[in-house]
Each structure stands twice: as C-alpha cells, then as structure tokens.
BALO-837920 format. One record per residue (C-alpha): residue in one letter; x, y, z. Coordinates in steps of 0.02 Angstrom, whole numbers, padded with zeros to 5 digits, always signed. Example, Ala and Ser with C-alpha at 12.3 -4.5 7.8 and 13.67 -1.06 7.14 Angstrom:
A+00615-00225+00390/S+00684-00053+00357/
***
This chain:
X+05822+01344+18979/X+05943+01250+18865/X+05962+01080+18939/X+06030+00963+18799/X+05905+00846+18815/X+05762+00973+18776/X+05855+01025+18631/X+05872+00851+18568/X+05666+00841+18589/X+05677+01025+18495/X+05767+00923+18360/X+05673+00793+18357/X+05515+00903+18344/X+05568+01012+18192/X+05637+00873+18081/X+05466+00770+18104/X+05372+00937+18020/X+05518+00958+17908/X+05495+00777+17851/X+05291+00802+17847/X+05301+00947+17723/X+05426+00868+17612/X+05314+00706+17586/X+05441+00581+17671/X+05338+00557+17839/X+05136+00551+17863/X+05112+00583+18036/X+05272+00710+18050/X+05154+00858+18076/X+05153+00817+18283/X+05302+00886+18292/X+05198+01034+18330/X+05152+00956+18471/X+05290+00928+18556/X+05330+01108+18530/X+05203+01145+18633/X+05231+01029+18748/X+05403+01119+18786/X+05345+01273+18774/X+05201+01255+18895/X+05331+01188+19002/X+05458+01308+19000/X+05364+01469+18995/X+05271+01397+19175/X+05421+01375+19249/X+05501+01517+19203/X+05339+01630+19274/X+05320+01533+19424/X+05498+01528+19474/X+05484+01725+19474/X+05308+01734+19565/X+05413+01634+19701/X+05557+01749+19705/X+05483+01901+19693/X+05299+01885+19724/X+05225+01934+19543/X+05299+01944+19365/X+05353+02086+19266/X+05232+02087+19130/X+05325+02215+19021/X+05508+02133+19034/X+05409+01947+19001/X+05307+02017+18839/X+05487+02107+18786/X+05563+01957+18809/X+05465+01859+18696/X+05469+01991+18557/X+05647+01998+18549/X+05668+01813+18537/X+05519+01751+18437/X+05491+01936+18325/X+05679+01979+18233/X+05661+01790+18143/X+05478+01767+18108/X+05478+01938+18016/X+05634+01916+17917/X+05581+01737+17838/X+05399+01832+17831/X+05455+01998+17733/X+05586+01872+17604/X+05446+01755+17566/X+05322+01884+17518/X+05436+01976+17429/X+05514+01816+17323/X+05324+01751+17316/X+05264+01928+17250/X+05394+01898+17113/X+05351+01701+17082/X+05185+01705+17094/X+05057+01729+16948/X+04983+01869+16961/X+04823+01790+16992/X+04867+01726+17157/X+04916+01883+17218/X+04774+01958+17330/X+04773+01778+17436/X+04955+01808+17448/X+04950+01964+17521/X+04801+01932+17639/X+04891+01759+17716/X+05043+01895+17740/X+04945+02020+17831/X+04864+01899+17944/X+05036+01790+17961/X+05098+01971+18032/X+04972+02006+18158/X+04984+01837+18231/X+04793+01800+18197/X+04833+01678+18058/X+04750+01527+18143/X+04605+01592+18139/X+04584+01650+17969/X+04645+01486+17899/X+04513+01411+17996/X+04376+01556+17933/X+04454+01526+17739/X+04447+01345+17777/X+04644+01292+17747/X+04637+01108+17781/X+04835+01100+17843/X+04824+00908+17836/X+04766+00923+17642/X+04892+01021+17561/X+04884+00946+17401/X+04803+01104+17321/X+04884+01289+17335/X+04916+01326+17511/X+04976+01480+17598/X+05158+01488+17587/X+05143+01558+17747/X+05022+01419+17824/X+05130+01353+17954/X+05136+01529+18042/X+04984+01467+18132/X+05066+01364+18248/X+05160+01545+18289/X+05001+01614+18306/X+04949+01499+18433/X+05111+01520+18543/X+05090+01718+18530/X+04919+01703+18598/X+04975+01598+18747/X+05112+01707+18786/X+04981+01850+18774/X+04857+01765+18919/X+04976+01649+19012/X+05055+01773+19133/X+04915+01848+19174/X+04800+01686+19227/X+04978+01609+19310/X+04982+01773+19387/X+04806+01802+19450/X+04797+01612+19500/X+04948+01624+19616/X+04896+01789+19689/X+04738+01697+19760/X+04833+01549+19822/X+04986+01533+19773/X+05073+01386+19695/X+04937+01246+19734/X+04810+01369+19645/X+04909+01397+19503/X+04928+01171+19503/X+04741+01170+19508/X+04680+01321+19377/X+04805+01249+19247/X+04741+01071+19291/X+04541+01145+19246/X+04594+01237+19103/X+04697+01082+19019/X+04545+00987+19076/X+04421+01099+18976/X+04530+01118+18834/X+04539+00965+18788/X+04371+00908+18810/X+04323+01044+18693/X+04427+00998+18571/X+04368+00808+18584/X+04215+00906+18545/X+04251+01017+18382/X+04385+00893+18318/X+04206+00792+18287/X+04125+00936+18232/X+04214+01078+18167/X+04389+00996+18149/X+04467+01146+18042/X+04436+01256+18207/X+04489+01115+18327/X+04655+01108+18220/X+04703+01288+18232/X+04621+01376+18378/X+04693+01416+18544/X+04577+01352+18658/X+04573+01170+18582/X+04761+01158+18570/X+04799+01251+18754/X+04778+01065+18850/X+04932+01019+18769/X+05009+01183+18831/X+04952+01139+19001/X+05007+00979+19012/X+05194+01033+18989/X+05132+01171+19132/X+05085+01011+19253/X+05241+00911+19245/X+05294+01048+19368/X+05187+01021+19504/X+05223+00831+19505/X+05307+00761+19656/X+05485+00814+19670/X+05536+00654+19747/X+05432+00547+19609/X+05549+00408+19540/X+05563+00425+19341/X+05614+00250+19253/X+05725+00240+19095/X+05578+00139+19026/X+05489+00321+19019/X+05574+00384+18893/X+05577+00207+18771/X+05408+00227+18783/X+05405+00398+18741/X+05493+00372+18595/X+05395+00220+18526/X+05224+00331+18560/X+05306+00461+18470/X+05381+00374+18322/X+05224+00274+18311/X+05109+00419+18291/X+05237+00503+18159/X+05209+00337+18052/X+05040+00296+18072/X+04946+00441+18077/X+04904+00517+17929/X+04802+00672+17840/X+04649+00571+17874/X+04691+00550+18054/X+04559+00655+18154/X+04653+00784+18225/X+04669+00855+18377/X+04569+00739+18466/X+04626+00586+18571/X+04745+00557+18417/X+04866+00709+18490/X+04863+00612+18671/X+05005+00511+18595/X+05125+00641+18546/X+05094+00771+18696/X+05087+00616+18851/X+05239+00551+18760/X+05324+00725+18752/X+05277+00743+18936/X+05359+00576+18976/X+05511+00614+18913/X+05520+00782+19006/X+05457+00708+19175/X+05614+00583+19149/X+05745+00709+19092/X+05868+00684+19224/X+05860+00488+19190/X+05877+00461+19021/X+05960+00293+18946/X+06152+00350+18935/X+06146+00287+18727/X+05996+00436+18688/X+06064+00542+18819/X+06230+00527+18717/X+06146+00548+18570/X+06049+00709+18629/X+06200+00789+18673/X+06296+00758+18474/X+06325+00910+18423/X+06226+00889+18265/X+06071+00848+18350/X+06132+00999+18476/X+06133+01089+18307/X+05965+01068+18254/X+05887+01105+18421/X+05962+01281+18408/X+05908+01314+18237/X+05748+01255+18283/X+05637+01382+18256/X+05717+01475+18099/X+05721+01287+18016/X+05530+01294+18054/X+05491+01470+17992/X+05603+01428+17829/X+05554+01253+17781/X+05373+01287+17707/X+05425+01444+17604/X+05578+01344+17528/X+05465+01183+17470/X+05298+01285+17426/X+05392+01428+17320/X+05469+01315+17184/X+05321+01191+17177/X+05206+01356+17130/X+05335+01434+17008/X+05347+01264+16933/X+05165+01205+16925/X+05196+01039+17004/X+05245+00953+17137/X+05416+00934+17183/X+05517+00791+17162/X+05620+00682+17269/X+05781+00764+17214/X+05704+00935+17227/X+05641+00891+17405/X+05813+00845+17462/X+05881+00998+17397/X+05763+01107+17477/X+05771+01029+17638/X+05981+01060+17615/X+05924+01239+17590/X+05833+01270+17732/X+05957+01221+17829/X+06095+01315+17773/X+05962+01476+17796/X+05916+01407+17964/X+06112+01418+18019/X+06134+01584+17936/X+05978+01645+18029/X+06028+01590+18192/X+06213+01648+18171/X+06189+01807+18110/X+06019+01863+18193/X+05954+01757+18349/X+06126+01754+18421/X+06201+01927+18415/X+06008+01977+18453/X+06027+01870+18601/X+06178+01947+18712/X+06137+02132+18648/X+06029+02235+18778/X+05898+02353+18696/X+05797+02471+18774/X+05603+02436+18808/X+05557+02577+18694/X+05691+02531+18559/X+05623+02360+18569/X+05429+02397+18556/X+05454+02558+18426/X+05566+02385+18318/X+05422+02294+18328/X+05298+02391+18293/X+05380+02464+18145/X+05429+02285+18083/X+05237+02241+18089/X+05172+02421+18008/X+05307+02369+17851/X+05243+02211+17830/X+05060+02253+17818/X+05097+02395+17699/X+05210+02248+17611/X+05035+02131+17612/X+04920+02275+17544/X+05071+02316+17407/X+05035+02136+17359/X+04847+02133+17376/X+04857+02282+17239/X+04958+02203+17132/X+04823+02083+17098/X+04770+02049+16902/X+04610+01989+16869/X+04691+01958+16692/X+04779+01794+16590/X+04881+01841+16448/X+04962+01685+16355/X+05116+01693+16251/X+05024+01692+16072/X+04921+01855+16157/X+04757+01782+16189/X+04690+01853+16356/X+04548+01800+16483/X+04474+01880+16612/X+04512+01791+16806/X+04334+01807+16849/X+04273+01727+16703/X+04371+01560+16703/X+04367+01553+16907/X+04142+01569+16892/X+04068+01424+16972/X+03921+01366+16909/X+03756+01472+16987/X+03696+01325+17094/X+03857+01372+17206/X+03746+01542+17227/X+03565+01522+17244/X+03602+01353+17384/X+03560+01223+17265/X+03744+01132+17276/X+03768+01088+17470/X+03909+01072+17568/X+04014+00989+17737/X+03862+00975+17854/X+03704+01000+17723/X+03597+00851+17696/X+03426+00913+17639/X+03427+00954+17473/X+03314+01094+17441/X+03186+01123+17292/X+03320+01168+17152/X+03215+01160+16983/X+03277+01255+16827/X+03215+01265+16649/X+03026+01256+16618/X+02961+01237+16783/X+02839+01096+16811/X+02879+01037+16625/X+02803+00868+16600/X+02974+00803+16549/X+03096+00798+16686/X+03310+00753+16697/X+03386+00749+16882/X+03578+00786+16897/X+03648+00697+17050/X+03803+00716+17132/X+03948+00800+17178/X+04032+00972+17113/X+04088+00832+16960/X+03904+00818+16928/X+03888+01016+16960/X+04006+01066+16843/X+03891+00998+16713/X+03752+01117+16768/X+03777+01259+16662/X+03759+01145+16499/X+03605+01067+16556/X+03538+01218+16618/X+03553+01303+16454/X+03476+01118+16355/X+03322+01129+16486/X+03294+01327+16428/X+03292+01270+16253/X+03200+01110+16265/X+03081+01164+16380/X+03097+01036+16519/X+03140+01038+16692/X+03299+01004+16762/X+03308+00964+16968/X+03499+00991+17029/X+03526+00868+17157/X+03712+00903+17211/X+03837+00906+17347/X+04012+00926+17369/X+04128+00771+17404/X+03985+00660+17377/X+03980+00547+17230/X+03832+00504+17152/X+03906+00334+17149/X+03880+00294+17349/X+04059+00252+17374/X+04125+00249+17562/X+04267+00386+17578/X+04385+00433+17706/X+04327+00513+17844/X+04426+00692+17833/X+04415+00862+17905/X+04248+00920+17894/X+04208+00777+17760/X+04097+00627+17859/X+04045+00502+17757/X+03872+00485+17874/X+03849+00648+17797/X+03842+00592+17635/X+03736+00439+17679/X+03603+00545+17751/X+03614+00666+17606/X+03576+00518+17469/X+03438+00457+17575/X+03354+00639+17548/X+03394+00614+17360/X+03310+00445+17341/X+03157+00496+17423/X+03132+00647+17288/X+03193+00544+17144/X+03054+00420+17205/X+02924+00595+17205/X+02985+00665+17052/X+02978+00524+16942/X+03078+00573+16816/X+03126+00543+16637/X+03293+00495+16683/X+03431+00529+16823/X+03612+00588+16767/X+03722+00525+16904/X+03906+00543+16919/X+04048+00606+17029/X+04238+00619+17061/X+04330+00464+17051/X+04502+00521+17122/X+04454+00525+17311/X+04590+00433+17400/X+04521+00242+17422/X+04491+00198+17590/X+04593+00004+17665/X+04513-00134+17594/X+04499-00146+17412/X+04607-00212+17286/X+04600-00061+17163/X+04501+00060+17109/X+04377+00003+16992/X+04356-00100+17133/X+04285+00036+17259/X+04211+00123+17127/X+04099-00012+17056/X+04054-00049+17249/X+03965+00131+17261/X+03907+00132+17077/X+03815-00046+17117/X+03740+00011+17271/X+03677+00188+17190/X+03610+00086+17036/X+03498-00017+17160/X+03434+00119+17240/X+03381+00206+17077/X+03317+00061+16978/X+03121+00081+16979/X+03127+00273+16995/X+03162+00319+16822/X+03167+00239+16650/X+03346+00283+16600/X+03493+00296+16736/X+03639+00372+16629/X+03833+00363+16724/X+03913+00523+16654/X+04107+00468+16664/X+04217+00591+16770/X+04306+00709+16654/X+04498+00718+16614/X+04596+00759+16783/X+04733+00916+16759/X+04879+00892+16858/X+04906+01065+16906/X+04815+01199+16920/X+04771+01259+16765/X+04736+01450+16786/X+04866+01467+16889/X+04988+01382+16758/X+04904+01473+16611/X+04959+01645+16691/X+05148+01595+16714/X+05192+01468+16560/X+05144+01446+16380/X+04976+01363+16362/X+05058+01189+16284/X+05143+01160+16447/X+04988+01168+16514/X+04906+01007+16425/X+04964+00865+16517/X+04791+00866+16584/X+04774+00641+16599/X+04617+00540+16529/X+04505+00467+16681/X+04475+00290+16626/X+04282+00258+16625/X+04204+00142+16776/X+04033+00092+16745/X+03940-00065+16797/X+03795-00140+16696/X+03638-00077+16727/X+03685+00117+16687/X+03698+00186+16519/X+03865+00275+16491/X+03902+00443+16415/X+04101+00486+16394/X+04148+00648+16378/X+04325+00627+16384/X+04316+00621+16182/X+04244+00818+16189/X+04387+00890+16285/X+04533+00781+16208/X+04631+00700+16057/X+04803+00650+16084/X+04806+00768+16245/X+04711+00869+16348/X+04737+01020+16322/X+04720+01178+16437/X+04631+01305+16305/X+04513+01216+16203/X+04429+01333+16059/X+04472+01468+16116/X+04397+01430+16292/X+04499+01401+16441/X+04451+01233+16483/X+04471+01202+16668/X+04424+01329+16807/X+04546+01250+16939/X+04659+01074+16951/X+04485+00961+16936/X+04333+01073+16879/X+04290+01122+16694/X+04257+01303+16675/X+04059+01362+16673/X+04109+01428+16491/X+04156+01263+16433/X+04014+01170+16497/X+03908+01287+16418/X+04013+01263+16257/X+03982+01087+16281/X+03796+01076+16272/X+03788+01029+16100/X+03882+00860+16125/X+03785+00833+16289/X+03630+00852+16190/X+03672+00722+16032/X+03733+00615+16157/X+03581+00613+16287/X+03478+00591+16129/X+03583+00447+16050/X+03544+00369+16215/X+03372+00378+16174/X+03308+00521+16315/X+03192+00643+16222/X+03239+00823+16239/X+03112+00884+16162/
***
C-alpha cells in the first residue's frame, strides 16, 4: 500500500533515526517505532483482506513476498559493509565483526545484542556496524508468526476473533515489556515479544468503526507527541516502556486520520521530496549506520559535524542508487518460488561463509610502526577480581568475602569502588603479597566509591548502587581496617540539577566521607586516572603510537576530610601517552591495562607510605 500520506510518515520515520545516529536529535531513535506502527498495520490488512476473499492465506506466496522485498537490499548493504569493515577494521576487532555479520544474516541479531549486552541507546563505545539490523530482526520474526496466529484466529471466528486475539496479544506485550523495561531493559529493547504491542496496535486501527469520525486535530496532535518525544527523550529515557506510548499512539493517530489530514501536511506529504524519502526508506535505514560507524572506527574518533553532514549526503545518494537499481526492477520482475528461495538461501550461505572468513582473520597481535608488538590478550586482561566474583555487576549488591594477600594479616587496606577502583587491583594485590597484609576488594561496576547519584540507564539503577554501599559500610564497620582506598569514575554523565561537576562530585565524595569517618584511621581519595579519548588498542593496531597520546588529564576532586593520592603524574608529562615504558598503557577508552597497574606498584607504594599508612 503506497498511500502518500504513509510514505510521508515512512519519511518522517527514517530521517528521525538518521538524525539519532548522526548526533543532531536525542530522541530520533522512535522512528523505529513508527515503523512498526506501519508495518503492523499494513501487513494485517493485507492478510485479512485475503482471509476475506478467499477464506485463508497463501503462506508460501506471503513468506516469498517478503523475501523478495525486504532480502535483495538488506544483504547487499550487509555483504559491502563487512567487506569495507573487514578492510577498515583493525585487525583486532575482527572476530566481533564477523560474529555481529553472521547473526545480522540470520535475522537473530536482536537477540544476541541483547545476550552480548549492546546498549543501542549508549553507543558511545564501539558498536556493531551492523547494530541497527535488529530492528530487521524484529520485523522478520513477525512476518514469520503473524500469518499464522491471523490465520488460526480467523479460522475459529473469523474477523471479530482475529479483533480480539490481536487485542490480548498487544495487551500482554506490552505489559511485559512495562515489566523487563524495569528489569532487564537490554531484552525489553530488542526482543519480539516486548516490542509486538506496538505491532498490534497498527493491527487494531483496522477493526475500529468504519463510520468513526477522525478530526484534523488528530493528526496536530500526532505530530506534537511525536516531535516531542524525538526532543525530549533521550539515551537515559527508559525504553520501551510507557515512554514508546507516545510515538506508537501518535503513529496510530495519524493513520486512524489518514483520509482527513490538514490540506498544508497533506500537501506537504505528497512533495515529491518527502515522496522521495518514503521510497528510499528502507535502503536509507540499512545504509545510514554503516556510512557514520565505518569512518569514525578507521579514524579513531568521533565524527565531526562536517563529516556527519557528509555522510548523511552519502547515504542518500546510496539509498537512491539502491532503490533505482535494485528494489525497483526487483519489484515488477516475476521470479519463480524456487528461483526465489534457492536466491535466498544462497545469499544467506555467502554471507555466513563471508562472517566466518572474517572471524578467521582475527589477530590476537599489535604491531606499531617502530616494530614493537603486544599480544591482544595481554593488554585486553582484566584484572582477576572480574574472574573469581569479587568485582560485581548490574543487579549484584552483596559483596562477597574477597580477601587477597596474607589472609587474616593484622594489617588490613580496603579498595572500594567501581572498575576505576578495580583497575588498581592488580598493583595492590601484588603490594599485599609483598607486605604481607590483607587486602579486601570491595568493588562494583558503575558505582563510585564517591556515592554520587547517576542517571538511571539500561540496566544501571542507582537503588542498586545505594543498596550495594550499604553492604560495604557494614563490612568496613566489621573489618576495621587500617585504611579504605576509595575512588571511582568521574565522567558519568551528571544528572539535572547541579551547576558543574565538581559540584556533583563533591556531593557523593561528602556523603561517602561521612559514612566512612569512624571506620578507619586513614580514608585516602585515589583521583580518577587520565581519560583516553579513543580507544586505545583499537587505535594502537591501525595508527602510529604518537597519534595515540591525546589521552586528557582528569582534574582531581577531593573534599577535605580525605587524603589524596594523584596518579595522573605516573602515567603523564606533557601528554599522555598510549605506550608508556614499553607497556601499553590503557586496556580500552577508560581502563589502565592489568600490566601497567602492576608496573605501577612501586609509586602506589611510596605514595601510600608518604601518606603515612604502614605497609609493612
């Protein structure tokens, strides 16, 4: 169905995810949404109108169908990005590469994101290039079950069955994924039963009243839900939840009014630019991510405004080309069933074989310029609390007995809190073995030891971490020790209501410093280290190392009461550089390497002694 005032919505849809990606709108990623909306819409009409004609559906010509329209597109953009990724990428980030092919191929991605936890509304680190092909996945799997449960439903009662199984499924839907966008908000994000409501509301516009009266005020309010979401929601927006009622009601609006739009966006609708974009659609989506991921990874940084606008003027033209040369003439040619199915099937066999290619291309080895190699494994090692469950995580509040050194030493040091305070481990690990004292790990990730409120994110709840520093009082308070090393990650994004930083910081520091203060003699703030703005493995594997030290110096926070140790001074001089002695300094874009901590116990030692703490 190609009314023009769907394929303004189909426009409208694709340029808020477009806009999302590039970094120019916050809430553009429910665009997705309406997708769905539209599709759930237009794929229940179409199978209904035929169980009314003709008493049942034609499974095999509805599944070829959908391959011939949705497959030809989604494996061209698929097989060109892994092929110009397997030549862009380092070499290190080749096995993820080829696995996030592979699944984006079988049209399971959404659920291996959510198993490899790929927080799509945090894709400040290296995503998938390939990430937004779970949205595909999603579709694929409603096509798969749709016909059948439309079918089934209308064979036991025909259409008012079908108006009430869609109306319990939507129903269940969403109220599980109210439940697991509160819970388990990665799987609420990406899986098919938490994001089939929205499906099935586009399904029930059909069985509304055909003599209902739609109002022109519909579709204004439509638009103001749906511009209003696009600007105020954000990453931190829990989402699916209630949040997506504003996009999907508002995309439902507008389709329950289509016939009786206002003649100024019904005019608009129908420009042939905005005509345009609705028909390049769906290549624009499948080519967007590839085009702005590719270059920011081959260049170690993100993208600029000028390289943003460029990119987004190249997916475009490929969009056109794509649509021109492939979905159209695809379109009016007739294939066989078998030609079409033997296509496919070969398409999908080629790409795996593409994705385990890839996978085996994989080098667990960094080689700068000047010669000097490392070993993947070796700079990637977290420290061994990550192993033996000492160093908790999302949903982990109890910290369990995690002593190392002497055991039961009469002189005791607690580390405490998050993987900035773990990442210190190995050197005091190694100073406890030699000084013969014990050392209680007291860690968790995303959780400061500074008890600064944080934005509530994904699977990040900052109850969680409330609960968790509770636990960590009460065994400072048992343990006694000789002195508490507390510190954490200071570039969390600030929650509304503070006037800077330092600010927010010194809130948390000031409330952990009370809590402490009668538990132990000495409470020592270990300043966060120097923050890399890239990746540095990663950028180490594709670039000389010197391009590779514009690691920047994290200015030191500290309220009175703590005693401060600085360690900026032992990683840098006039930079920060990347390789430091011979050791590769940083084991990601935040985290110094378990070899450089170690390297650093010396310093930590002379300056934990010039702060008067006895060793030993």
């Amino acid at each position: 169905m190609r009314l023009p005032q769907i394929q303004g919505l189909r426009a409208l849809a694709v340029v808020l995810v477009l806009l999302y990606h590039a970094k120019f709108l916050p809430g553009g990623y429910i665009g997705v949404d309406i997708f769905y909306v539209i599709s759930g819409y237009l794929i229940t009409s179409l199978l209904l109108r035929e169980c009314e004609k003709s008493g049942g559906i034609s499974f095999a010509r509805f599944y070829l169908r959908r391959i011939k329209r949705l497959l030809p597109a989604s494996s061209l953009v698929l097989i060109i990005t892994a092929l110009v990724s397997w030549w862009v990428f380092p070499s290190i980030l080749r096995q993820d590469l080829g696995r996030d092919i592979a699944a984006a191929s079988l049209y399971i991605s959404n659920y291996f994101f959510a198993l490899w936890q790929m927080d799509y509304q945090n894709l400040d680190a290296l995503p998938p290039v390939v990430i937004h092909y779970w949205s595909l996945a999603v579709e694929e799997q409603f096509y798969l079950l749709w016909p059948l449960i439309i079918y089934l439903l209308y064979k036991f009662g025909k259409r008012r069955s079908v108006s009430a199984g869609i109306a319990i499924i939507t129903l269940i839907s969403f109220l599980l994924s109210l439940y697991l966008t509160a819970i388990a908000p990665m799987w609420a994000f990406y899986s098919l039963p938490t994001r089939a409501w929205e499906l099935g509301i586009g399904a029930l516009i059909l069985f509304l009243p055909s003599k209902m009266k739609t109002s022109q005020s519909y579709l204004w309010l439509a638009l103001i839900a749906i511009f209003f979401s696009a600007l105020r929601f954000s990453d931190t927006t829990a989402f699916p939840g209630t949040s997506a009622l504003y996009p999907v009601l508002a995309t439902a609006l507008a389709l329950v009014s289509l016939s009786n739009w206002p003649k100024l966006v019904d005019a608009f609708s129908n420009l042939p630019f905005i005509q345009w974009l609705g028909n390049i659609s769906y290549p624009l989506y499948l080519w967007h991510w590839p085009v702005l991921v590719i270059p920011s990874i081959h260049f170690g940084r993100s993208l600029s405004i000028t390289e943003r606008i460029l990119a987004i003027v190249l997916t475009l033209l490929l969009a056109d080309l794509t649509h021109r040369y492939l979905e159209q003439p695809l379109r009016v040619r007739e294939f066989s069933q078998k030609r079409i199915i033997s296509c496919a099937v070969l398409v999908t066999v080629v790409t795996v074989i593409l994705s385990l290619l890839i996978i085996n291309s994989q080098s667990d080895q960094i080689t700068l310029k000047s010669g000097r190699q490392f070993t993947l494994n070796s700079v990637l090692a977290k420290p061994s609390i990550y192993l033996d469950g000492c160093h908790l995580e999302n949903g982990q509040n109890l910290p369990p007995e995690c002593a190392y050194g002497k055991i039961n030493a009469q002189r005791k040091v607690v580390l405490f809190g998050d993987s900035h305070a773990a990442q210190w481990f190995p050197a005091l690990e190694k100073l406890a073995m030699e000084n013969s004292f014990t050392l209680i790990s007291l860690t968790k990730s995303a959780c400061p030891g500074p008890a600064v409120r944080k934005v509530d994110k994904g699977d990040y709840k900052n109850s969680d971490c409330s609960k968790w520093r509770a636990h960590v009082y009460k065994r400072i308070a048992k343990i006694r020790p000789d002195a508490v090393l507390v510190t954490g990650m200071q570039y969390f994004q600030r929650p509304a209501g503070y006037q800077s930083r330092t600010q927010w910081w010194q809130e948390g520091e000031q409330k952990t410093l009370l809590a402490l203060q009668g538990l132990t003699p000495k409470i020592i703030y270990i300043a966060d280290t120097p923050h890399p703005k890239q990746d540095i493995p990663s950028c180490l594997s594709v670039k000389k190392a010197r391009n590779c030290d514009n690691t920047e110096k994290t200015p030191s926070i500290m309220v009175d009461g703590y005693q401060l140790l600085d360690p900026t001074p032992w990683l840098c001089g006039s930079t920060c550089p990347a390789v430091l002695d011979g050791i590769v300094v940083y084991r990601d874009a935040s985290h110094i390497s378990v070899n450089m901590s170690i390297a650093l116990s010396s310093q930590m030692a002379r300056a934990l002694r010039e702060l008067g703490l006895d060793l030993g």
